[in-house]
C-alpha positions as CSV (number, residue, x, y, z in Angstrom):
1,X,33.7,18.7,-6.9
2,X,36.0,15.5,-7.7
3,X,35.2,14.1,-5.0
4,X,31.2,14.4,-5.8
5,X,31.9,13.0,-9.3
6,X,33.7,10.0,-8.1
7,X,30.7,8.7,-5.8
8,X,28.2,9.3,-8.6
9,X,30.5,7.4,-11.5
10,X,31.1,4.7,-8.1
11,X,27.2,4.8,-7.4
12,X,26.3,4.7,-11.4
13,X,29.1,1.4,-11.9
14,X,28.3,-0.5,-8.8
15,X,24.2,-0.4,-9.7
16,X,25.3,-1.8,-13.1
17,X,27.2,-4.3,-11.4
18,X,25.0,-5.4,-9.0
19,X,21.8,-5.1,-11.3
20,X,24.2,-8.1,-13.8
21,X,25.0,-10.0,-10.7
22,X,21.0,-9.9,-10.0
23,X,20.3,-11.3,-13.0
24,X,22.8,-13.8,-13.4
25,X,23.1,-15.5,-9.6
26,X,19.8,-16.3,-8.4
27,X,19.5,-16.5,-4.1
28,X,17.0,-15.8,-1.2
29,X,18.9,-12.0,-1.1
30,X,17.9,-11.0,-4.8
31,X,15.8,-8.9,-5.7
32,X,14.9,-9.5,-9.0
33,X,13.7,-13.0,-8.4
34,X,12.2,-11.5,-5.2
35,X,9.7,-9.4,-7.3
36,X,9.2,-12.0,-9.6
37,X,7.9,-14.3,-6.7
38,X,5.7,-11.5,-5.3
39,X,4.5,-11.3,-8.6
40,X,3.7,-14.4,-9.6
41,X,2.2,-15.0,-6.0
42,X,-0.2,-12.9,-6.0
43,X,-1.3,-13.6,-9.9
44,X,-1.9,-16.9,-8.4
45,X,-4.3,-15.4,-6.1
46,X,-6.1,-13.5,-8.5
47,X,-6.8,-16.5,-10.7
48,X,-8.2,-18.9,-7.9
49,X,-9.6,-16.2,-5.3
50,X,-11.0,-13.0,-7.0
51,X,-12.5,-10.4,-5.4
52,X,-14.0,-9.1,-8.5
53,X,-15.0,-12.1,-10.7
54,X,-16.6,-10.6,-13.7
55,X,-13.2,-8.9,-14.2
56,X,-10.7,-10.1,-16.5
57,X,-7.7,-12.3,-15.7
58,X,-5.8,-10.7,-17.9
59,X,-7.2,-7.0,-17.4
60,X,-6.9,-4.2,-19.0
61,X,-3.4,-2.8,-19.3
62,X,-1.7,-5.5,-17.8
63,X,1.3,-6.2,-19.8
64,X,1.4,-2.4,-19.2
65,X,1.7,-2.6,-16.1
66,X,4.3,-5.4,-15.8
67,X,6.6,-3.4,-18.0
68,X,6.4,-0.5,-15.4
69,X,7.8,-3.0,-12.4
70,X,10.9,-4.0,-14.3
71,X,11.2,-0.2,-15.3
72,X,10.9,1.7,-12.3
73,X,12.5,-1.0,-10.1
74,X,15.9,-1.5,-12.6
75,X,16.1,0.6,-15.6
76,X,15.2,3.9,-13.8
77,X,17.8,3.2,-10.9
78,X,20.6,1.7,-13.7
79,X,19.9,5.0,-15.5
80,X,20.3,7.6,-12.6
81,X,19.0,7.2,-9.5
82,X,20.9,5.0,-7.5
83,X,24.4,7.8,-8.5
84,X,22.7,10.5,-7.5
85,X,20.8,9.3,-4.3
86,X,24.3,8.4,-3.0
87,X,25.4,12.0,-4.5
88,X,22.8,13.7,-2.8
89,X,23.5,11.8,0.8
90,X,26.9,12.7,0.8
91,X,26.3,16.0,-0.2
92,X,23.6,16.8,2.4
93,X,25.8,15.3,5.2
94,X,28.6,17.5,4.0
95,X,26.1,20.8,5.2
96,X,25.6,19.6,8.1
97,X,29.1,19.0,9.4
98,X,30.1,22.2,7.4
99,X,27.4,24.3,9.3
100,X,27.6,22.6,13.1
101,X,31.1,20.5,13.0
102,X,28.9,17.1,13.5
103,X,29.4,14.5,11.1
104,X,25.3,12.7,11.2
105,X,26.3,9.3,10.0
106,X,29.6,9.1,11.8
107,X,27.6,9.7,15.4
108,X,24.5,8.0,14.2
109,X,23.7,6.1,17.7
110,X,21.6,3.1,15.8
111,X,24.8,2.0,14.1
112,X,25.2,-0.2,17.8
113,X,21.4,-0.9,17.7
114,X,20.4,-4.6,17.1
115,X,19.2,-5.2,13.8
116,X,15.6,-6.0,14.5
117,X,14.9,-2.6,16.5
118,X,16.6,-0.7,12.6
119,X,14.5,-2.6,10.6
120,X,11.7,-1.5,12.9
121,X,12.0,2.3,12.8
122,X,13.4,2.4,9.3
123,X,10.0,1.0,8.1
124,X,7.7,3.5,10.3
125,X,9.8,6.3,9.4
126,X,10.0,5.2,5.9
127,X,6.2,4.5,5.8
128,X,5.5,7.8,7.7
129,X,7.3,9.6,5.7
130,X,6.2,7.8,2.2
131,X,2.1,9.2,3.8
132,X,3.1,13.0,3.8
133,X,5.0,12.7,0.1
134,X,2.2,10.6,-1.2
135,X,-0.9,13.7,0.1
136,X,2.2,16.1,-1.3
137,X,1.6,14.4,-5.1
138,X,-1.9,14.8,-4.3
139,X,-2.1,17.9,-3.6
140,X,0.6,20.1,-5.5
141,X,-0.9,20.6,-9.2
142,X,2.1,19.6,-11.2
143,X,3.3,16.5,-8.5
144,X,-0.6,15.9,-9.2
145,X,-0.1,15.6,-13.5
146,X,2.7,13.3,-12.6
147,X,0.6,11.1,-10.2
148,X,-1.9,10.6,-12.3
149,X,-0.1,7.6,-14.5
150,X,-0.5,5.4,-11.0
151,X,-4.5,6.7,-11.0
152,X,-5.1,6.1,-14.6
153,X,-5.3,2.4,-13.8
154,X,-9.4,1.6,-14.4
155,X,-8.9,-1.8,-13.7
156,X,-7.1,-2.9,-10.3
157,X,-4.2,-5.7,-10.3
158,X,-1.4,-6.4,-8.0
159,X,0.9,-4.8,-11.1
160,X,-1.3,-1.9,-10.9
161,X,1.0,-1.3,-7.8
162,X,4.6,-0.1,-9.9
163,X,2.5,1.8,-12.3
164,X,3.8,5.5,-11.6
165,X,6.0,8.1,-13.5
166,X,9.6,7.8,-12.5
167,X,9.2,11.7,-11.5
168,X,7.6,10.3,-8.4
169,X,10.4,8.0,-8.1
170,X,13.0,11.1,-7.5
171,X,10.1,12.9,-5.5
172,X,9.6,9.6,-2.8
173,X,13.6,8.3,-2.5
174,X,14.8,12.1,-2.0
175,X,12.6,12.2,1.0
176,X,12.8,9.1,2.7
177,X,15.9,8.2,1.7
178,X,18.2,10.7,2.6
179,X,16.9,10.6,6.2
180,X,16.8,6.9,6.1
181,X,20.7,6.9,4.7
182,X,21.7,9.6,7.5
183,X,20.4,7.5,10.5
184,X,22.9,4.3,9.1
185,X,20.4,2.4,7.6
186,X,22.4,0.2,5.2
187,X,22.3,-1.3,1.9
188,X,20.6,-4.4,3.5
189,X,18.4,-3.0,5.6
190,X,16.3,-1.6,2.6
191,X,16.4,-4.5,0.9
192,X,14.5,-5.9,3.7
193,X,12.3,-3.5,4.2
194,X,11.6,-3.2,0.5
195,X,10.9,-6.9,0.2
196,X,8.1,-6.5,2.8
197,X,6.9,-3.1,1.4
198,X,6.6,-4.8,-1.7
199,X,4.6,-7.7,-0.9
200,X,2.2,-5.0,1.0
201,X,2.1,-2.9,-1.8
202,X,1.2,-5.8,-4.4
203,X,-1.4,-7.2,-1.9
204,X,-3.1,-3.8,-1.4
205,X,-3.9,-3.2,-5.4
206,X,-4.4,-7.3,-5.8
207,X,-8.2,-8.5,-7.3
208,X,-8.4,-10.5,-4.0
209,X,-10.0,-10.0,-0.3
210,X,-9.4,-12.0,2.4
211,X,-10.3,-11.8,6.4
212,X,-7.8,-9.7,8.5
213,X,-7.3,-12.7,10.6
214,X,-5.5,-14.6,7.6
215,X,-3.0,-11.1,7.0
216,X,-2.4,-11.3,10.4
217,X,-1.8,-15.6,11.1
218,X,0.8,-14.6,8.0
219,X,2.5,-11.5,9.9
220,X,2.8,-13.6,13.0
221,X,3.9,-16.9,10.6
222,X,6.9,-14.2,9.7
223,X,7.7,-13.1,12.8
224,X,8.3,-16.8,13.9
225,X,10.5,-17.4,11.4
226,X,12.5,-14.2,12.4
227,X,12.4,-15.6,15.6
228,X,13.4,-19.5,15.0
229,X,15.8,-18.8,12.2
230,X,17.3,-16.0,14.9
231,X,17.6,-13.7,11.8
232,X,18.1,-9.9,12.2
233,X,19.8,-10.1,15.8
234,X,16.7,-11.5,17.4
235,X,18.3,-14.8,18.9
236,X,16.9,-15.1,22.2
237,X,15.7,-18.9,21.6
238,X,18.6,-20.0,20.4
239,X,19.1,-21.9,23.4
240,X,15.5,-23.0,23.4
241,X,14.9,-27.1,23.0
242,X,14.2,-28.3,19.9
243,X,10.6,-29.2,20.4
244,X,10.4,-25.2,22.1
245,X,11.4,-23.9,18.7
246,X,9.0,-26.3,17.0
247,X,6.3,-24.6,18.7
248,X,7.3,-21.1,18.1
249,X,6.1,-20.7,14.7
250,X,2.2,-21.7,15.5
251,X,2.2,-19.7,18.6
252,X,3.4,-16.6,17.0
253,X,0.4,-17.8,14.6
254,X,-2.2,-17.6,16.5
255,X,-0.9,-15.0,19.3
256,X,-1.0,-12.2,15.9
257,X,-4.9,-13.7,14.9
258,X,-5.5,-13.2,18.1
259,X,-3.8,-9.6,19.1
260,X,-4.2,-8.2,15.4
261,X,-7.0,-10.0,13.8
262,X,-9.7,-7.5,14.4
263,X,-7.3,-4.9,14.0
264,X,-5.4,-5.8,10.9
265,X,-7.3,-3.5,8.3
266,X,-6.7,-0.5,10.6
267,X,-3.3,-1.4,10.6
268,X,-2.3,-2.0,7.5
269,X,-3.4,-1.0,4.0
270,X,-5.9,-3.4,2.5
271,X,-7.6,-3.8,-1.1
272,X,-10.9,-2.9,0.7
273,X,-9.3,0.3,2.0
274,X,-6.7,0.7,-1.2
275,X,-9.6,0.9,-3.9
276,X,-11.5,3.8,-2.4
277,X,-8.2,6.0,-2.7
278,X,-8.4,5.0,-6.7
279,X,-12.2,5.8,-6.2
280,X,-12.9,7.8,-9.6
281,X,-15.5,10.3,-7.7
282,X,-14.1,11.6,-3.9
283,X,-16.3,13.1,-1.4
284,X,-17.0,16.5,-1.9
285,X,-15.1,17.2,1.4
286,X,-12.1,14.7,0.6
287,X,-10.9,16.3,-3.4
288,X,-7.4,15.8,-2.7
289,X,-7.8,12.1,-2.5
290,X,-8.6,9.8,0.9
291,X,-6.4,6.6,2.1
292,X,-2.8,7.8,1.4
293,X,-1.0,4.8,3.4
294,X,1.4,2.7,0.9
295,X,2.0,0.0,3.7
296,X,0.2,1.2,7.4
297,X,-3.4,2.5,7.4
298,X,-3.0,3.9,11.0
299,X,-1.8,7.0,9.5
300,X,-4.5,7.8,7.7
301,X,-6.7,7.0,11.0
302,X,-4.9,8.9,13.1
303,X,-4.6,11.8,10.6
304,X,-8.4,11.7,9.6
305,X,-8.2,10.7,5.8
306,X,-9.6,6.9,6.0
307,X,-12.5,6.5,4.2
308,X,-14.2,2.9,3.5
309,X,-17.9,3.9,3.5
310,X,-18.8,0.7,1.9
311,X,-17.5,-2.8,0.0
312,X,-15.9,-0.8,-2.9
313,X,-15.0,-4.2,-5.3
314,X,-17.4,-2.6,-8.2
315,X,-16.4,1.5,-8.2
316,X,-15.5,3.7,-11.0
317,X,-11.6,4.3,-10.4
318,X,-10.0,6.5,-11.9
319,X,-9.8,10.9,-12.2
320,X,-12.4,13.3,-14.5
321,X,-10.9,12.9,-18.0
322,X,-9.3,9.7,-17.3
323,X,-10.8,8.4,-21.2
324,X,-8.7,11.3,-22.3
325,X,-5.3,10.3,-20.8
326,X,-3.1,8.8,-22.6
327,X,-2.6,5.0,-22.8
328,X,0.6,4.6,-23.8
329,X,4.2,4.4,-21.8
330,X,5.1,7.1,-23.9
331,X,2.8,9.4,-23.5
332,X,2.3,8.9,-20.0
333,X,5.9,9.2,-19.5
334,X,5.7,13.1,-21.1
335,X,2.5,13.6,-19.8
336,X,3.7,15.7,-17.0
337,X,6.6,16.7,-18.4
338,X,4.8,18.1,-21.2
């Protein structure tokens, strides 16, 4: 039982640690300033390309909103959840090489993979597994009183998208990442996979709309960058000329308008797609919500829950009794406690 103590008090000092060094040391691999740019990004958006115009700049429960980023991204973690995530890992690997003598993240095979191909799977099983937890708060009745802070938002914003209880915070980490933890994906790797999470996640509950062709000309901007920078273990034109390399960037541009432009909102999770899952009145054949994809949409195609019947900028969003809930960080936080 020592043993367990120690990694919790090592997981508890080393988040305090590394949320002070976030703070104080600004650089391309914090995440602090990461969300901050997100943020700010996508404000910028809002102000000079709104989808819904009559709607407030500065909408309703906004600075609510931007307190629940900071919290459920730092203060929650600093408090308890980054200790006992690592508690939990260790604890649950300890079964398994108790009960069949086979140590998972000792033999985990992707430890010799190349970086690229990790990132890849640990954002589809992440994703995937992020679809079935998020129809699980939807459709268990307490998960549900807990799940309603994220869909008491009545107006939408890119904050909108950290608005939740930290119950759901325990609920989504203990399922995606103790698997995620057990196949050796590192430290790192979520960050990067977090970063672009984020970004989806703040772009799917933005006041904006723009074609699938631009979301895709930015995906395939990305991956050119992956690919010139040779980032992630993906260095195949290294040895390229320098006027090759030049050109890889635009080409990846248009090769991803042109392979996923009229494909992108079945892809991934859109504000046209996001809204109807916030929709205040379901379909009488859909009452435990439609659209459950955080990042990817195609799971929600493939599984028979997308729903965009129509240009949704204008609906009611929201639950029945939503004027009754309360308004407040407090009260939302004991709402489902309570």
């Amino acid at each position: 039982m020592s043993h367990y103590w120690d990694i919790f008090v090592n997981g508890y000092r080393g988040y305090a640690s590394y949320l002070w060094h976030e703070l104080t040391h600004p650089s391309w691999t914090n995440y602090f300033y990461w969300l901050i740019l997100v943020s700010v990004f996508f404000f910028f958006l809002e102000i000079i390309i709104p989808w819904r115009k009559n709607q407030k700049i500065l909408r309703k429960d906004f600075w609510l909103d931007l307190f629940y980023m900071f919290f459920n991204f730092f203060l929650f973690s600093l408090i308890i959840y980054n200790a006992a995530s690592d508690l939990f890992v260790n604890i649950f690997n300890d079964a398994i090489l108790a009960i069949s003598n086979f140590d998972l993240q000792a033999n985990n095979p992707m430890r010799s993979w190349p970086m690229w191909s990790i990132l890849l799977v640990g954002f589809l099983v992440r994703d995937f597994v992020q679809w079935w937890v998020h129809r699980l708060l939807h459709r268990v009745s307490f998960l549900w009183e807990f799940h309603k802070v994220h869909h008491s938002v009545e107006q939408m914003g890119f904050a909108a998208h950290l608005r939740f209880h930290w119950m759901e915070t325990v609920v989504y980490r203990f399922f995606e990442y103790v698997p995620l933890a057990l196949m050796g994906i590192g430290l790192y790797d979520f960050f990067v996979i977090h970063i672009f999470t984020l970004a989806v996640g703040h772009f799917n509950h933005s006041n904006i709309s723009v074609s699938g062709y631009v979301t895709s000309g930015i995906l395939g901007a990305l991956i050119g960058i992956v690919i010139t920078t040779g980032s992630f273990d993906l260095v195949f034109a290294q040895d390229w000329s320098a006027v090759a390399q030049m050109m890889i960037i635009p080409a990846c541009i248009v090769l991803s308008m042109i392979a996923f432009g009229p494909w992108m909102k079945k892809l991934f999770n859109s504000p046209e797609m996001h809204i109807w899952h916030h929709a205040k009145e379901l379909p009488e054949d859909r009452r435990y919500g439609v659209n459950f994809g955080l990042t990817l949409a195609i799971w929600d195609y493939l599984f028979g829950t997308a729903h965009v019947p129509y240009n949704g900028a204008e609906i009611a969003l929201g639950f029945d009794g939503v004027e009754e809930f309360p308004d407040d960080f407090g009260g939302q936080v004991v709402h489902g406690i309570r």
